[in-house]
Phi, psi and omega in degrees: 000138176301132167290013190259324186286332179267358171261012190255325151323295193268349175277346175306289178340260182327353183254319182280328188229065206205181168330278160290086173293114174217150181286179187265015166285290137359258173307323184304307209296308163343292203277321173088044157228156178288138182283012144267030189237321174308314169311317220259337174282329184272341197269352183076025196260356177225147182268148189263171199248159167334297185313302189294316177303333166287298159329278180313310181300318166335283204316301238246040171023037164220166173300155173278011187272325173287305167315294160348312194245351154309293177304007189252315175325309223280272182348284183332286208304332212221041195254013169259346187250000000 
């Protein structure tokens, strides 16, 4: 599995069911990134850069060290696909 498709993964998972549920409108206006920039990040198709997974862990109230290491689950988990 690409890690752009498993960071995309867990940031869908953690925005919807997390701490916070928040749409992905939401999290943009929150986070100061465009919700087609948020879409394109859940969808795996753009990787996100350090400043933003931090930006984002703010919004979604966990560390980026917790994302970080979600996406590494979801790889471990999905390392045949």
């Amino acid at each position: 599995m690409d890690i752009k498709i498993a960071f995309g993964r867990v940031l869908r998972n953690v925005r919807k069911h997390g701490k916070k549920k928040m749409s992905q409108e939401h999290l943009a206006l929150e986070a100061d990134i465009d919700r087609a920039h948020i879409s394109k990040l859940e969808q795996g198709a753009f990787q996100p850069t350090l400043a933003t997974v931090f930006d984002l862990a703010r919004v979604l109230e966990c560390t980026p060290a917790e994302l970080v290491e979600l996406v590494d689950k979801e790889l471990q988990a999905n390392q045949d696909t």
